[in-house]
Steps between C-alpha positions, in 0.01 A plus 500: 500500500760772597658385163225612321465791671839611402410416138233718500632776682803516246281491218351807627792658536575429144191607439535827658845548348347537134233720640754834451406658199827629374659477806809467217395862403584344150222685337408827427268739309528820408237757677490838397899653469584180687519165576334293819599134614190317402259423769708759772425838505733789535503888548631586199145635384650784728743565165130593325404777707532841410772595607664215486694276777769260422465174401542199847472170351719371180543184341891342642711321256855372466706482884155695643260169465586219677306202276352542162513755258375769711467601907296823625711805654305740742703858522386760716366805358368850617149521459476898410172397378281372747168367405420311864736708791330324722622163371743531277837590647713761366795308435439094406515227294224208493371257288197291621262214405143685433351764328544891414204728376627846378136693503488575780850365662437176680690189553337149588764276631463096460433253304321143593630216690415210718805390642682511829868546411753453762727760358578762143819400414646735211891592349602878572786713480496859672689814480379794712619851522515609877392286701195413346366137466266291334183355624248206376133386615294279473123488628254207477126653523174304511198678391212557797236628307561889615922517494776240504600357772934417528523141511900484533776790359877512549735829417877441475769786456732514200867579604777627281566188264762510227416175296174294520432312769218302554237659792221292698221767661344262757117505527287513814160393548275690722188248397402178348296578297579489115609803266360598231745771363869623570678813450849486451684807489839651420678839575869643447448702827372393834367820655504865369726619810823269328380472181754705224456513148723240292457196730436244278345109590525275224250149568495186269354157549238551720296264678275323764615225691408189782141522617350517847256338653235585761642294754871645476418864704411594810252781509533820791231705329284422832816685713494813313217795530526799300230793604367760381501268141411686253689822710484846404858661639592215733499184542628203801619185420538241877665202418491179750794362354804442691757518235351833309773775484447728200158584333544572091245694345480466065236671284354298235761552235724372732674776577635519929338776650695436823606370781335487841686285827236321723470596860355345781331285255355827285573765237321783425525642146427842334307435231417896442765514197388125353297539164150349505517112440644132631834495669641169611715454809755236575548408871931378481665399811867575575643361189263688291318126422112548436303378774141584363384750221130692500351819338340831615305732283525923538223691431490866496 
């Protein structure tokens, strides 16, 4: 029996390894004055806009892909043209799996999937200027009828890399319940206090991999309170949790809003600043490991 059950969970795994649609980034179409990795989107419909920004995204060849013909490089620009302040930073790079409507401005990320994935494993080289860095997502969402709920997400930093090297962003699962999208997510800068124009991420190969089950995580979400939820200007989060150090706070595009340390069990953020929407906090313990994950909404 556990035989089988191994059989079947690699053949899912297999399964979910094809389900990357040019995860290669070996195709492309032309849109507009540029060109787009098909089935990713990018910002370089910013380039369109009059006046225009700077092209982010391009197509890597020769010693800048790591497999294939062709790899995609992420530079970060200066957005001197900013459609969406709100949520567009002024200086980025990012390429995502969804959708981008240009009347009026909007972006809609992810794209559908049923797996559980154990991990995004990808090939990426990294030069920043400063002391920027690099940052990747990923969310799993499961639609309630009214918003989607985060069934697992995982966000790992990008350091100064030289030559490709293979990355693994770890996934964790907040619920067992079953997704039915995922966002992954790219950017050449982390956060707009380090990021610098000229860092450049380039990312080949990428791709999910493993698969876990129900019965492989332990669930806190009955240790952790968060009132007022949805909060106005501020917001408490009381954890039970022994272990529970740091509290991370990232808005849907998976950018950090910050950093809040837990004491006496608590932490109180000011929301005042926070855009309307979902935010997602990670509860981490002293080795920055995530304990549990959950979401708060901000209304104004």
């Amino acid at each position: 029996m556990k035989r089988v059950a191994t059989f079947v969970i690699l053949i899912f795994s297999i399964l979910n390894a094809i389900a990357q649609p040019n995860g290669g980034f070996e195709y492309w179409t032309s849109e507009y004055t540029y060109e787009n990795p098909d089935d990713w989107q990018t910002f370089n419909f910013l380039s369109i806009l009059g006046p225009p920004n700077p092209l982010s995204a391009y197509k890597a060849i020769g010693l800048d892909k790591y497999s294939g013909n062709y790899a995609l490089m992420l530079e970060s620009v200066f957005v001197n043209n900013n459609p969406m302040p709100g949520n567009i930073p002024d200086t980025f790079g990012c390429a995502f799996k969804g959708k981008i409507e240009l009347s009026p401005t909007s972006f809609k990320a992810g794209f559908p999937y049923t797996g559980r994935p154990e991990k995004l494993e990808f090939y990426s080289k990294y030069s920043p200027v400063g002391n920027d860095s690099g940052l990747v997502g990923v969310f799993l969402r499961k639609w309630n009828g009214l918003i989607y709920d985060t069934i697992g997400m995982g966000l790992l930093t990008v350091p100064t890399t030289p030559t490709y090297q293979m990355f693994e962003l770890n996934i964790n699962y907040s619920s067992i319940q079953q997704p039915d999208s995922a966002i992954i997510v790219f950017y050449s800068s982390k956060d707009s206090t380090t990021a610098r124009v000229g860092s450049t991420l380039f990312i080949d190969d990428v791709i999910f991999r493993g698969w876990v089950g129900i019965d492989e995580q332990t669930s806190y979400s009955d240790k952790v309170h968060v009132f007022p939820n949805p909060a106005k200007d501020n917001t408490t989060i009381v954890t039970e949790i022994e272990e529970a150090e740091n509290i991370r706070v990232i808005d849907v595009t998976g950018k950090i809003i910050g950093w809040f340390k837990i004491q006496n069990y608590k932490t109180s953020i000011n929301t005042d600043s926070f855009a309307e929407g979902i935010y997602f906090y990670e509860i981490l313990d002293k080795k920055e490991k995530i304990v549990v994950q959950g979401k708060f909404s901000v209304v104004k």
